[in-house]
gemmi code that builds the backbone of each chain (N, CA, C; Angstrom):
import gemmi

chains = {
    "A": [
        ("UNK", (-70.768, 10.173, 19.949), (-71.358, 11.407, 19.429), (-70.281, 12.494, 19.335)),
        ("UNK", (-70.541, 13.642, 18.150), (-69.698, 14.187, 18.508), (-69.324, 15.195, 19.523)),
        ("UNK", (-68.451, 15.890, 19.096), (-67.589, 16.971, 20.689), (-68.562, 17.990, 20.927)),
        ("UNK", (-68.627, 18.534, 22.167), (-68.826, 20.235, 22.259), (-69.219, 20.622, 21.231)),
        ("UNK", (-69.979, 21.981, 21.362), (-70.322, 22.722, 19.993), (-70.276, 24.211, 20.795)),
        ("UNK", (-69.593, 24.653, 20.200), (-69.576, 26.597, 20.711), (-70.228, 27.026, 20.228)),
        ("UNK", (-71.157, 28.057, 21.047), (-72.291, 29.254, 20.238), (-72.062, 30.167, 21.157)),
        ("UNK", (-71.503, 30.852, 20.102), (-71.625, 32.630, 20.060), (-72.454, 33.498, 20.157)),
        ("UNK", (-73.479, 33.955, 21.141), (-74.548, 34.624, 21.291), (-74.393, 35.814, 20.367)),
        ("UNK", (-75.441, 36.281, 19.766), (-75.301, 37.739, 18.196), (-76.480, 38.434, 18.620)),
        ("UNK", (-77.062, 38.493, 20.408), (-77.663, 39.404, 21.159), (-78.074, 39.138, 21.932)),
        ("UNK", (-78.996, 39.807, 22.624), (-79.804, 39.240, 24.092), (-81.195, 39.843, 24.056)),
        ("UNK", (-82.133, 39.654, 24.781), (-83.279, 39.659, 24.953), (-82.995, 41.022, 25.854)),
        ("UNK", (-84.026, 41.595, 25.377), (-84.301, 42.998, 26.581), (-85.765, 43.324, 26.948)),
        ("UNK", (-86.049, 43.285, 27.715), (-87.450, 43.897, 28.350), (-87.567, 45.263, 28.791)),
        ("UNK", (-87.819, 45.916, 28.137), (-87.316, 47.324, 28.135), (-88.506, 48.154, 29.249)),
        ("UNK", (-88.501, 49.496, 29.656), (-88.909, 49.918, 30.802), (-90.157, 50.204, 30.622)),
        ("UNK", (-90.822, 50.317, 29.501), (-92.167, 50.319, 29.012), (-92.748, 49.229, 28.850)),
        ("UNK", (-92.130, 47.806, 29.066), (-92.867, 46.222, 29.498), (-92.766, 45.767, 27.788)),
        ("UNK", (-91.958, 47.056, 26.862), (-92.208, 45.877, 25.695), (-90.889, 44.909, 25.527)),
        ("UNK", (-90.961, 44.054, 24.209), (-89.904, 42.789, 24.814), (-89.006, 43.559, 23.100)),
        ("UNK", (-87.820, 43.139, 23.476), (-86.966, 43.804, 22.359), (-85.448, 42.618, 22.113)),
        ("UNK", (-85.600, 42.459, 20.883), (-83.911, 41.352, 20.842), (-83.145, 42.581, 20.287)),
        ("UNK", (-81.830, 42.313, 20.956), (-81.186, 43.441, 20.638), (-79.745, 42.892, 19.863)),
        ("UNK", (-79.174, 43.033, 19.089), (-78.542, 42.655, 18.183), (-76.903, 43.124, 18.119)),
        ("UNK", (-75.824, 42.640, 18.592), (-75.079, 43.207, 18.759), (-74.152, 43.804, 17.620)),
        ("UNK", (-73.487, 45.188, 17.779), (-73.248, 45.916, 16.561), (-72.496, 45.139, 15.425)),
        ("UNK", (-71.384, 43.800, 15.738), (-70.648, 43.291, 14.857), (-71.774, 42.518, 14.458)),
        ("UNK", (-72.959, 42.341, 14.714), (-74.498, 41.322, 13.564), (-75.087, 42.139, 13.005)),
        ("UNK", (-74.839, 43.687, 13.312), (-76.364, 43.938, 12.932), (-76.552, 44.529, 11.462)),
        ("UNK", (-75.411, 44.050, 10.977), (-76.127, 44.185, 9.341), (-76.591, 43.022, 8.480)),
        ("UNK", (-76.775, 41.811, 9.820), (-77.557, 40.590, 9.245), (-79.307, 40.528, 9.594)),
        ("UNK", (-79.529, 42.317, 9.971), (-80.474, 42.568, 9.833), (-81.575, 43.258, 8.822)),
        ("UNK", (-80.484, 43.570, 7.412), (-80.312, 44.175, 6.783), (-82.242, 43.523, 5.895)),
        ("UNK", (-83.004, 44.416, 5.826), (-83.825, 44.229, 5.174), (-85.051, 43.294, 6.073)),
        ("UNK", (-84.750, 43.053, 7.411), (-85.614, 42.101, 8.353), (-87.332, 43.030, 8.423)),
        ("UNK", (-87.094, 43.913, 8.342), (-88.366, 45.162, 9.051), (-89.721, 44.588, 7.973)),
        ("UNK", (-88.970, 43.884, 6.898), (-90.313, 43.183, 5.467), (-91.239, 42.184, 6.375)),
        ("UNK", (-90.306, 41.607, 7.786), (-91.163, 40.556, 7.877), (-92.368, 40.676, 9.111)),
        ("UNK", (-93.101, 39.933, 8.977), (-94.221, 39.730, 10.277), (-93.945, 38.999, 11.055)),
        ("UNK", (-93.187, 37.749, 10.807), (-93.129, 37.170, 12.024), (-91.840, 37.045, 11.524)),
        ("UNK", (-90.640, 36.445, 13.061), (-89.649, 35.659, 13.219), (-88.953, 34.962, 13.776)),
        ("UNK", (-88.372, 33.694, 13.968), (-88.360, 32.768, 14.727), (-86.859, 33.539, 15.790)),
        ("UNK", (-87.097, 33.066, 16.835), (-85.883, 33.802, 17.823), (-85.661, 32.101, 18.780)),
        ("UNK", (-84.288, 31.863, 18.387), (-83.946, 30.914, 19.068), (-82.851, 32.040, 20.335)),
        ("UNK", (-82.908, 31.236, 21.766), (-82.396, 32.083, 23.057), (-81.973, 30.821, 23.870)),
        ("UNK", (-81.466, 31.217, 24.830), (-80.490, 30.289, 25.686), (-81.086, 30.620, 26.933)),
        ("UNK", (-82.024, 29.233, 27.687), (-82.735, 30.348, 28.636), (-81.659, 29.566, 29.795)),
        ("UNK", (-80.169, 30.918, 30.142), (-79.663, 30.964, 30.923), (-79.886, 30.904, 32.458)),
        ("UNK", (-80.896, 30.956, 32.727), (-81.085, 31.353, 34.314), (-81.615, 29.872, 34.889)),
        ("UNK", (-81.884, 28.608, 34.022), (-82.163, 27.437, 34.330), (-80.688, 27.186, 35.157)),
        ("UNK", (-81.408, 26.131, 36.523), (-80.365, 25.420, 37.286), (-79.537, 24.257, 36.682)),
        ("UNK", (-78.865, 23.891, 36.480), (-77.828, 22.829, 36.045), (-78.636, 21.547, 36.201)),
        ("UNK", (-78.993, 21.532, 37.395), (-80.067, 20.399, 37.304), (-81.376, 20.084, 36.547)),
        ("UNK", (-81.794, 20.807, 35.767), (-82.902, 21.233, 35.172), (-82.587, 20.617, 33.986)),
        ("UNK", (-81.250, 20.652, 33.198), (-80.838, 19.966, 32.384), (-80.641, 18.663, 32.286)),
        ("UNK", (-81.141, 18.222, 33.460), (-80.479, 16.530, 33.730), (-81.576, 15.975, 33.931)),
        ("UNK", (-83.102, 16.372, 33.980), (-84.651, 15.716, 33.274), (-84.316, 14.740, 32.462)),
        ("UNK", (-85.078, 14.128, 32.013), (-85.569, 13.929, 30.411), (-86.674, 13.022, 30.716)),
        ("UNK", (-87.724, 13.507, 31.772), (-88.878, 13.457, 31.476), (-89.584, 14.314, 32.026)),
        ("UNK", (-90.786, 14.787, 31.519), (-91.584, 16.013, 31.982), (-93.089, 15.428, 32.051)),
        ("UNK", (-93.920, 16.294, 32.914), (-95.738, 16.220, 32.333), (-95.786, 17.200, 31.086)),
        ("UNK", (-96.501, 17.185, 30.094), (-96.790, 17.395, 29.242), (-97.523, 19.238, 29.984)),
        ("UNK", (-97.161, 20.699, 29.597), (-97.659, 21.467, 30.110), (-97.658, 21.591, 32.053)),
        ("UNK", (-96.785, 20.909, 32.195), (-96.813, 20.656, 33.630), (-97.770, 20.350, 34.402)),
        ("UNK", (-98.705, 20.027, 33.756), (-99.596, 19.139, 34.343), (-99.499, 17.659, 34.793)),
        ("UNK", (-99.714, 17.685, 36.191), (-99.024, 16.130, 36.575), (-100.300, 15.312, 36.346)),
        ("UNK", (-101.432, 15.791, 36.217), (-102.419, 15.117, 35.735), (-102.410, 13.765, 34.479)),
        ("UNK", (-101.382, 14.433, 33.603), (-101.126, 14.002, 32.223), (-99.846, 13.373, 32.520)),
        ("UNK", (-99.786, 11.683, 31.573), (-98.353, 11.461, 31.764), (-97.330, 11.518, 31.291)),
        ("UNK", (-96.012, 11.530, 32.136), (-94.801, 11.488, 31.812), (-94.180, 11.601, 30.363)),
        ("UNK", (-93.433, 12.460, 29.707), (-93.252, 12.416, 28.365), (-91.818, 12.215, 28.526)),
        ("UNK", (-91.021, 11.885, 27.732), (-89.767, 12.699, 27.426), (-89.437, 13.813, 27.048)),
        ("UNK", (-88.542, 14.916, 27.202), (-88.398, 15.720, 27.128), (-88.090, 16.467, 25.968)),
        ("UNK", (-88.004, 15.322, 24.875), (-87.952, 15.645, 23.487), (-89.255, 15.329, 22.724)),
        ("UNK", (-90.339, 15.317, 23.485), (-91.706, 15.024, 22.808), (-92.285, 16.388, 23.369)),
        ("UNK", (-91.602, 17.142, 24.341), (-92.301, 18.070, 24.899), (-91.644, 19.504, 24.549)),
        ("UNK", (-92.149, 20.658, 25.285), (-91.627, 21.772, 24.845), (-90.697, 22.482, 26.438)),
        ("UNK", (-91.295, 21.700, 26.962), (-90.320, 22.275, 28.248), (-88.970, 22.979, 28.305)),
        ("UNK", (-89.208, 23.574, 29.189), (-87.259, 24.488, 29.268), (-86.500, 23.451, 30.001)),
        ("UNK", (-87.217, 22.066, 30.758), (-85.640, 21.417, 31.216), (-85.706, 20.313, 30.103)),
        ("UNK", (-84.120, 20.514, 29.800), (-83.666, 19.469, 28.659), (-82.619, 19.893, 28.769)),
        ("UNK", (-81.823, 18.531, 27.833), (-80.393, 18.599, 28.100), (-79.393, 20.024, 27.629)),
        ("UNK", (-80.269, 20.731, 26.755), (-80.006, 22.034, 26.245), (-80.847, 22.945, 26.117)),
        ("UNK", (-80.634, 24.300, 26.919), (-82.313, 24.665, 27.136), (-81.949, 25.683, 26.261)),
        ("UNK", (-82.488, 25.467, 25.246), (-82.826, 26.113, 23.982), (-83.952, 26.614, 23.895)),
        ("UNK", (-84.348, 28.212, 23.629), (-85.909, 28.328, 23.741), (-86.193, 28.982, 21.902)),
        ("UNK", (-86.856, 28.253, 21.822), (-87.656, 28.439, 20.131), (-88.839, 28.935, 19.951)),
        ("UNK", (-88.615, 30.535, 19.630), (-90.124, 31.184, 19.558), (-90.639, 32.097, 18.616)),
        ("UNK", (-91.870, 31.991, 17.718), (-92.127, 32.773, 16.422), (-92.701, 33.478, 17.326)),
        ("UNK", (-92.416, 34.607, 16.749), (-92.586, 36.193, 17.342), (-93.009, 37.047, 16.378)),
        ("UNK", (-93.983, 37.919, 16.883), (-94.153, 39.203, 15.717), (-93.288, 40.041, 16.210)),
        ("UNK", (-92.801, 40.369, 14.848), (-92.123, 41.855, 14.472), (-93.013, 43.027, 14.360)),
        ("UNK", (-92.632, 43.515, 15.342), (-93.190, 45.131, 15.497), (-92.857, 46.111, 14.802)),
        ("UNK", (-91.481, 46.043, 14.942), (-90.736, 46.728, 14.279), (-89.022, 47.012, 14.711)),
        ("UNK", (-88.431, 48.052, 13.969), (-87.100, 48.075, 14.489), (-86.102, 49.357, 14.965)),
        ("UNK", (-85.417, 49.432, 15.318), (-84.955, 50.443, 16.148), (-83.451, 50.575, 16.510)),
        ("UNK", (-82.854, 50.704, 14.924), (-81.288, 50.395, 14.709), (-81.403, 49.334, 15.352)),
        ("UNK", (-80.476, 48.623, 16.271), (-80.210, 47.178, 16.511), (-81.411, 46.604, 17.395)),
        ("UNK", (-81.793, 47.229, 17.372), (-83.172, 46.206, 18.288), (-84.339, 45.994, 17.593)),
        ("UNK", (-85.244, 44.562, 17.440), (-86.310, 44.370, 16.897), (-87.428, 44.338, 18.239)),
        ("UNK", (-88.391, 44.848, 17.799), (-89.562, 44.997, 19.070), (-90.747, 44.070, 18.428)),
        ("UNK", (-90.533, 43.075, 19.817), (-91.692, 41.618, 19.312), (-92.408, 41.883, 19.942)),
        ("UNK", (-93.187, 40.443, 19.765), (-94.155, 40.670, 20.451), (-94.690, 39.005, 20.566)),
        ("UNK", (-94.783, 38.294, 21.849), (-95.052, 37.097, 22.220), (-93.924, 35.978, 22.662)),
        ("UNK", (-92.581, 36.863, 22.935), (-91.509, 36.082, 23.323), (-91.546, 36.026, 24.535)),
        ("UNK", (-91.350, 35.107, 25.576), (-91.378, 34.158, 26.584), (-90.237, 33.958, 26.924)),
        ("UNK", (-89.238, 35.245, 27.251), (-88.124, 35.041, 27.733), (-87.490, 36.035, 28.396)),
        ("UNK", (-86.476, 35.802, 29.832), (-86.247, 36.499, 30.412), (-85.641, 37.581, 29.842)),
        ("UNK", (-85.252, 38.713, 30.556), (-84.502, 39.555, 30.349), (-82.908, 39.486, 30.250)),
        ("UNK", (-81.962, 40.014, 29.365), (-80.584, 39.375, 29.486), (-80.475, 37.763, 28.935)),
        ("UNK", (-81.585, 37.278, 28.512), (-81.145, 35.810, 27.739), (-80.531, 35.703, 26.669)),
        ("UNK", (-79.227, 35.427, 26.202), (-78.463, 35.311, 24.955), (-79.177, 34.808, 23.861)),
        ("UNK", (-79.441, 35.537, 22.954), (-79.919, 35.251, 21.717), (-78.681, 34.462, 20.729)),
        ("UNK", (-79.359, 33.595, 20.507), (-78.028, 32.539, 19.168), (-78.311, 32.813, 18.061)),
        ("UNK", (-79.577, 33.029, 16.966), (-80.142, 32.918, 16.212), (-81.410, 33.737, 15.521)),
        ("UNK", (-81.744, 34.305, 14.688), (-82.999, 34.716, 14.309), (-83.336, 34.130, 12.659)),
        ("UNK", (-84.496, 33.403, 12.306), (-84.779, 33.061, 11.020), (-85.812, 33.606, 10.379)),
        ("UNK", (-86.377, 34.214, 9.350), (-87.738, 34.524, 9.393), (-88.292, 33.175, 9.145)),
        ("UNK", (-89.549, 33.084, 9.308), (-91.156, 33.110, 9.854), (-91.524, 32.968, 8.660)),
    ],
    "B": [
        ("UNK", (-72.862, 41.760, 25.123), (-73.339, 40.187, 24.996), (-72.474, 39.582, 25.717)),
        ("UNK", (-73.421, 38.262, 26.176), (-73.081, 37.470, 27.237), (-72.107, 36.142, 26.399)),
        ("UNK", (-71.322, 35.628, 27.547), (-70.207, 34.869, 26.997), (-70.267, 33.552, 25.674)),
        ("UNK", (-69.770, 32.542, 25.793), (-69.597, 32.121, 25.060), (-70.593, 30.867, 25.299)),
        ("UNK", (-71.408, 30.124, 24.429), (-72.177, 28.639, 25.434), (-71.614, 27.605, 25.054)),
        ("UNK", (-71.728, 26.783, 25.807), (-71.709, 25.705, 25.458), (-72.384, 24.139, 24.802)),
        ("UNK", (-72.837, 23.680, 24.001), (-73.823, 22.977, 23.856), (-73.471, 21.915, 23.361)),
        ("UNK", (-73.743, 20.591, 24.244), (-73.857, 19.344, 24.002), (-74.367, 18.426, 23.451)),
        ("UNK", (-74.357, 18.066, 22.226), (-74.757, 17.137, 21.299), (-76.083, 16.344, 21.898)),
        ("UNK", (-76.823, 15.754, 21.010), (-77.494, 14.998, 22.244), (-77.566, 13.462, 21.308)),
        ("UNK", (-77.821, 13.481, 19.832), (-77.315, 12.406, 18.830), (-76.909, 13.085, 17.760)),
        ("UNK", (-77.224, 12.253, 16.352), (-76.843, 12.771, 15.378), (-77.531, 12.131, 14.249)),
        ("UNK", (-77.765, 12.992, 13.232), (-78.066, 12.683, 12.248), (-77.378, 11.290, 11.800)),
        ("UNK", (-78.548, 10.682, 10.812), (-78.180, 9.274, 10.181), (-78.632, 8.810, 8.613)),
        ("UNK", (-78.245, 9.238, 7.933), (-78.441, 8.603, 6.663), (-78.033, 7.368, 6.034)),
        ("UNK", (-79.673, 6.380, 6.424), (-79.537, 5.184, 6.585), (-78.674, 4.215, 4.712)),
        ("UNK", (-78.417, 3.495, 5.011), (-78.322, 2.549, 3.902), (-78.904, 2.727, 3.015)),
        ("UNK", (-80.443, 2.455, 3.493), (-81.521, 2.414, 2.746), (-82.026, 3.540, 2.402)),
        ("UNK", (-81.073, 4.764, 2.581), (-81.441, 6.111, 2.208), (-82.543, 6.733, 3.290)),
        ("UNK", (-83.124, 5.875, 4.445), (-84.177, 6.570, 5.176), (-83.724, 7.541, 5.960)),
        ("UNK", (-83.928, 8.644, 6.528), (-83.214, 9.752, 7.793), (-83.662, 9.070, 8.787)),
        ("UNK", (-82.799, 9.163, 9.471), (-82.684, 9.082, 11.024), (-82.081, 9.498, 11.829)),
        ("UNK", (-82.674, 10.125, 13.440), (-81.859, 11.079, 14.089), (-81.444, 9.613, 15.359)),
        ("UNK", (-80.242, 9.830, 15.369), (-80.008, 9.111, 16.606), (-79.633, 9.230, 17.922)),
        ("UNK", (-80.140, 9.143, 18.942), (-79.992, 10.114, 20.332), (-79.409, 8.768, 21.233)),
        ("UNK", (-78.120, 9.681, 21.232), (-77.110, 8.642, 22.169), (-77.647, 8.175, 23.657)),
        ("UNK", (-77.289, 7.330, 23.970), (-78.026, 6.093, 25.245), (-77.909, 6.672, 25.874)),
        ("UNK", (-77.386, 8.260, 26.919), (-77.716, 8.169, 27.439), (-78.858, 9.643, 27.788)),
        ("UNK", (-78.734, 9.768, 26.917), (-80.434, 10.754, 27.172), (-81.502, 10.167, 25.928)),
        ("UNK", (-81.551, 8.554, 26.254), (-82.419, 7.958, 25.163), (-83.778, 7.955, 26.006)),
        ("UNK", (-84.180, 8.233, 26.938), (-85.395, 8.343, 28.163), (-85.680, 9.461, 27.488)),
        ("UNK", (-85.202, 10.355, 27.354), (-86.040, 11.882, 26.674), (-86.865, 11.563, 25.663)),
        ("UNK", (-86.854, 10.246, 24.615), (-87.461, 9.719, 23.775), (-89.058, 9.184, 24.395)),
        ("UNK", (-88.862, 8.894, 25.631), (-90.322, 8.676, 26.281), (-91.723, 8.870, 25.515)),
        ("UNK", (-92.731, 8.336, 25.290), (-93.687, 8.467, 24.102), (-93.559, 9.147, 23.324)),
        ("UNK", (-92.552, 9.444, 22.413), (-92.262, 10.148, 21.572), (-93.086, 9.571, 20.100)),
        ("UNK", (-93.636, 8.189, 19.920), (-94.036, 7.660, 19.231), (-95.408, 8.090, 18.417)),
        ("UNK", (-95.927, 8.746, 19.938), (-97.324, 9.544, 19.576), (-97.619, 10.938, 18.696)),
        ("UNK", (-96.415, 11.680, 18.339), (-96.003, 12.416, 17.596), (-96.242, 12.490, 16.379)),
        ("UNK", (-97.196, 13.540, 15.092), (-96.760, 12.952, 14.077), (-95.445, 13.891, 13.281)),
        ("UNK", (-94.917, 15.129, 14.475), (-94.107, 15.655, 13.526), (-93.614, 16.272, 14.944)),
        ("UNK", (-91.954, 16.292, 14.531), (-91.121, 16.813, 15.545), (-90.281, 17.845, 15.205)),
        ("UNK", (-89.797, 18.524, 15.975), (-88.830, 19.799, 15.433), (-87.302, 18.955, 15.360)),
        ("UNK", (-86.731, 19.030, 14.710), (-85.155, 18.635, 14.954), (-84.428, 19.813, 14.873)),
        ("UNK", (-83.413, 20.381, 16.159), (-81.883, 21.690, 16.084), (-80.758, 20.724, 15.917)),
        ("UNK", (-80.109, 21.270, 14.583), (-78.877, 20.586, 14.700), (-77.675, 21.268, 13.979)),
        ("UNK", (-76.768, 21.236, 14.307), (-75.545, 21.857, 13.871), (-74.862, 21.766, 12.229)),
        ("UNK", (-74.720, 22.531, 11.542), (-74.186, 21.985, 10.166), (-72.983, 22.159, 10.305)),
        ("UNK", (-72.199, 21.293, 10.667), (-70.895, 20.710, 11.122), (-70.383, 20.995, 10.134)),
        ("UNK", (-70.309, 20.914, 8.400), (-69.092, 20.737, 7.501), (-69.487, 22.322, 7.027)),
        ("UNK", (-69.773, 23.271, 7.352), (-69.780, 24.649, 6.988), (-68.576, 24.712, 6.850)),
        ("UNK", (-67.484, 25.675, 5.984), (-66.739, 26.219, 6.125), (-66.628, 27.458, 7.520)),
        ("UNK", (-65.412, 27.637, 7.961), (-65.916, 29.351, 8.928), (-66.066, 30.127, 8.401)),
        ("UNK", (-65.324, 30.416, 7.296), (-66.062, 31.455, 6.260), (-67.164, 31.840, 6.025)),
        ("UNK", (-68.148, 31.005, 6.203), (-69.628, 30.725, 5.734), (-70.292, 31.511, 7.026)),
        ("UNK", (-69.568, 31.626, 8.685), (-70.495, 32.265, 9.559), (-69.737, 33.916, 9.498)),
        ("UNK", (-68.949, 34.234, 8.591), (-68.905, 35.614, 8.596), (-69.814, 36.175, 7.907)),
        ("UNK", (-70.457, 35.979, 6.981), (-71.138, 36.462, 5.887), (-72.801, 36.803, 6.427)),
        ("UNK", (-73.083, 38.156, 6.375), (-74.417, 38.772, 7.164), (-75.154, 38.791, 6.352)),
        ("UNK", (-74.759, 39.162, 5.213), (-76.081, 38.839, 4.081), (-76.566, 37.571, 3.000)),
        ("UNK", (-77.186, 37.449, 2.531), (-77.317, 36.579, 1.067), (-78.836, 36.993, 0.433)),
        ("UNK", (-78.522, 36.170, -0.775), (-79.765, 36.716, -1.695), (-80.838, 35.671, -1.205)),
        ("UNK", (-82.396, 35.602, -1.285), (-83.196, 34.810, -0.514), (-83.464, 34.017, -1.155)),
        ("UNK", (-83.159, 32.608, -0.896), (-83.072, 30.970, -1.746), (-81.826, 30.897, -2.653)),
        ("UNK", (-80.658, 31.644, -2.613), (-79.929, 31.781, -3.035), (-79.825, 32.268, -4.591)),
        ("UNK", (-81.091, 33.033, -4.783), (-81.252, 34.135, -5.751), (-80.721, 35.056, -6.193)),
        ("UNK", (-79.983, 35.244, -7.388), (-78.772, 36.402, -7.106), (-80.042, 37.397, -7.580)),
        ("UNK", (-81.133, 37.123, -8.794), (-81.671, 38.315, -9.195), (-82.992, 38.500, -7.874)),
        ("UNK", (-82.360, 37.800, -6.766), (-83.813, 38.614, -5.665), (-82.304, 39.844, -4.880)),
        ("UNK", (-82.524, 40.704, -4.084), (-82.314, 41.906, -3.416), (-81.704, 41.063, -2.468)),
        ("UNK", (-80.204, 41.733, -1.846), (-79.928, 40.589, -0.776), (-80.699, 40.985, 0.873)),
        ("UNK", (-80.553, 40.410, 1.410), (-81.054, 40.357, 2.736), (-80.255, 40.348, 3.859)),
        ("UNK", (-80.534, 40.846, 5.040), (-79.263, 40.007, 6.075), (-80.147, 38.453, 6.608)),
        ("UNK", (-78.920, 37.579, 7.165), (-79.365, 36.306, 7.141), (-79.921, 36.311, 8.410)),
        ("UNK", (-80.255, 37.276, 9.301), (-81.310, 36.975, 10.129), (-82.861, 36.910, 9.629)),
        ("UNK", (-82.913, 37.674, 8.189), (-83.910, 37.396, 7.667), (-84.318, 36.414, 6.388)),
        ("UNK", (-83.316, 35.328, 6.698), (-83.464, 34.248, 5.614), (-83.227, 33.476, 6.640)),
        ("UNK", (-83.325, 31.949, 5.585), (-83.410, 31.232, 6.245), (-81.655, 29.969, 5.842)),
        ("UNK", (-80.866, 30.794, 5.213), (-79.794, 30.294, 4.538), (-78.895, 29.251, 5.590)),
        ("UNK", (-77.905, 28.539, 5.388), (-77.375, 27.798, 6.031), (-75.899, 29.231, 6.458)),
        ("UNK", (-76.097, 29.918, 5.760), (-74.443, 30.894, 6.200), (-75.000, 31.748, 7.087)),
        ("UNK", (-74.784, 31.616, 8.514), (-75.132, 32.598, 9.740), (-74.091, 32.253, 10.309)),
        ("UNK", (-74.158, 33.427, 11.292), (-73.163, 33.193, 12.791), (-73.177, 31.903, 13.279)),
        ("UNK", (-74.156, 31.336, 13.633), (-74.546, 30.271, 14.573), (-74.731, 29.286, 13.071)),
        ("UNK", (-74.442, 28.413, 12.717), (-75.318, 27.441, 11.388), (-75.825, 26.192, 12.515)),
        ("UNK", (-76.790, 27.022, 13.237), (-77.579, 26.159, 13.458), (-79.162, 25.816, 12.147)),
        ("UNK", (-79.452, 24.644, 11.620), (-80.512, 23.928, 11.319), (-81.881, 23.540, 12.057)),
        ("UNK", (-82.825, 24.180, 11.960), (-83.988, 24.195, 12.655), (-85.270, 23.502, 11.729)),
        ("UNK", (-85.677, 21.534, 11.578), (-86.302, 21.786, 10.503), (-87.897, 20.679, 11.298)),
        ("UNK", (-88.578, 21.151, 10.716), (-90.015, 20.529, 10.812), (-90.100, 19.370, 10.032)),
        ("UNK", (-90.020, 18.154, 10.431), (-89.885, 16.771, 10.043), (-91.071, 16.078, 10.084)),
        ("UNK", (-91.641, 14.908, 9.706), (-92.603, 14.329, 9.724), (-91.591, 12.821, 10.562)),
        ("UNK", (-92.463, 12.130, 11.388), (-91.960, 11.212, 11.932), (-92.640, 10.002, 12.044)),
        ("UNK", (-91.873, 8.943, 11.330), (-92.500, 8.097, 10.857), (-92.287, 6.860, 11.908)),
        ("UNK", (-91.768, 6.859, 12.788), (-91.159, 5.541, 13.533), (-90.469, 5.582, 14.545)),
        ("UNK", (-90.159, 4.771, 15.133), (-88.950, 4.493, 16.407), (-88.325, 3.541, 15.950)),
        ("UNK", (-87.284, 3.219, 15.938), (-86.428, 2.033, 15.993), (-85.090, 1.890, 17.735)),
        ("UNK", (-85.859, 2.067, 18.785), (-85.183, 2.152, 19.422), (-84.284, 3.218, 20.006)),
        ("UNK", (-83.164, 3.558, 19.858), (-82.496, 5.048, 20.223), (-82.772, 5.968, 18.771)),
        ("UNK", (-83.450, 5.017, 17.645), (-83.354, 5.297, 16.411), (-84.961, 6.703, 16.170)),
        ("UNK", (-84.935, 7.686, 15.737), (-86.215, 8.244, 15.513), (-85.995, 7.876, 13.388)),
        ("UNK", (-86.777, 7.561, 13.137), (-86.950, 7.912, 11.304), (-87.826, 8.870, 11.008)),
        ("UNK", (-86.881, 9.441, 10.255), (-87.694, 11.286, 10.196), (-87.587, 11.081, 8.813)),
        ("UNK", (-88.816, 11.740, 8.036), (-89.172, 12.513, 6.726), (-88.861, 14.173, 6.766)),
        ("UNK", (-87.986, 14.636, 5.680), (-88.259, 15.894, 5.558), (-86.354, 16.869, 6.038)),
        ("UNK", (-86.076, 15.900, 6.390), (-84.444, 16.231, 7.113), (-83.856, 16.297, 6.152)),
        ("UNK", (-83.274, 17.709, 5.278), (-82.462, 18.165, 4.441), (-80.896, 18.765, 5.327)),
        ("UNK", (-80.132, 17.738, 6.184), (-79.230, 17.483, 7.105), (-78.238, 16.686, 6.060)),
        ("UNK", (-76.835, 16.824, 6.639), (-75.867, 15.560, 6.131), (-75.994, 14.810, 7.267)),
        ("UNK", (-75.586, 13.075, 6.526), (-74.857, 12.069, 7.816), (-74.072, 12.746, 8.447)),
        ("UNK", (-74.293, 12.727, 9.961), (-73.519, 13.247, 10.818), (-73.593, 14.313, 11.353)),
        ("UNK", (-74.697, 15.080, 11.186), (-74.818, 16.774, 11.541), (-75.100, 16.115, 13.612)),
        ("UNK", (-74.115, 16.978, 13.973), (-74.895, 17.166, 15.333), (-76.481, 16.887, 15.638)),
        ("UNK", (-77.059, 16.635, 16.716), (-78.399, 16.952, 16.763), (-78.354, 17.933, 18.619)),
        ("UNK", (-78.905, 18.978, 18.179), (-78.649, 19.494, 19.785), (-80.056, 19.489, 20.455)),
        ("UNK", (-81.437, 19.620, 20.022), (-82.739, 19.346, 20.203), (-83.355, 18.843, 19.698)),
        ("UNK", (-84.483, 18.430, 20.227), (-85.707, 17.573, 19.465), (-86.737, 18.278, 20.539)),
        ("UNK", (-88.003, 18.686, 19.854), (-89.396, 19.333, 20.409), (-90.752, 18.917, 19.435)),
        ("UNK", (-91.359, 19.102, 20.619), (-92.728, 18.597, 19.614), (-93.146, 19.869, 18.685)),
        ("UNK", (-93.588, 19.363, 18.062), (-94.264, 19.964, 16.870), (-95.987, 20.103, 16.460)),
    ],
}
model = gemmi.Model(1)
for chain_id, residues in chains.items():
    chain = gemmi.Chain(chain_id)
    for i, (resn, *xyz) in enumerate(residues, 1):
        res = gemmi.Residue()
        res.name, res.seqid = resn, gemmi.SeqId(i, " ")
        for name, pos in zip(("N", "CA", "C"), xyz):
            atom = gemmi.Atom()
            atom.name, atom.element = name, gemmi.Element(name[0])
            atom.pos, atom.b_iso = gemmi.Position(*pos), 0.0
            res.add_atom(atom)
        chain.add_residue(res)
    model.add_chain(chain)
structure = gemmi.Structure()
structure.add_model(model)
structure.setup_entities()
């Protein structure tokens, strides 16, 4: 397979002091925001950093963490442990606020490196 | 913004003989595949490896590559020229062949990285 792959985080997740959730866009991206405020929703791929090293070394889960239900692999599931914890989430756009977009339904810590945004 | 990541392949795209797609997830995170069979549609993340670098400077483009639409920044398209050229696509999944998944719908080259697979 092939080598390594480098990603360049182009912001981070902020949870700002009023509990709303905000991706914040760093100034050398943020004119690849240019015209985003049209949309309703948008997909926010994030790096959920704060997973243990071991968490990555799964590759099987319960389905919803329910041990009730069985065993999946970790690529049938949506779980954060996998070999790359990539978190993939359509979000409403609230709106925007020079470099920050204010969502709404993202599921991610505070300070998580943002890689990516697509619209929705 | 936070440093630089790192991310590890997990297979790779396959454009069979017979023209069918297939993602192939190297042996040894082929257990993450675990009932994956029951699926009828999976997410595939994967890297577009033969981008030029040129291609991740560029913040804007026109949307579907429209010159007479208004350009956009590419956080609000869905273009292959971003910072990150990561590929995020909704596949239909037709099979297992072993470490082999056969996917419908993968507009990927032979050989693109694959860095996730999630249910859909």
């Amino acid at each position: 397979m092939a080598g390594d792959i480098v990603v360049r985080p182009v912001g981070a997740v902020r949870i700002l002091d009023d509990g709303r959730q905000a991706v914040e866009i760093a100034p050398e991206y943020a004119d690849g925001l240019h015209g985003i405020e049209s949309l309703e929703h948008i997909w926010v791929l994030y790096w959920m950093h704060e997973l243990p090293p071991a968490a990555r070394a799964r590759l099987r889960g319960h389905p919803y963490g329910d041990r009730a239900r069985p065993e999946r692999g970790v690529f049938a599931l949506h779980s954060p442990f996998r070999p790359n914890p990539i978190g993939m989430t359509r979000v409403r756009l609230l709106g925007r606020e020079g470099n920050r977009l204010i969502v709404e339904g993202l599921d991610a810590l505070d300070g998580s490196p943002v890689i990516d945004i697509k619209s929705a």
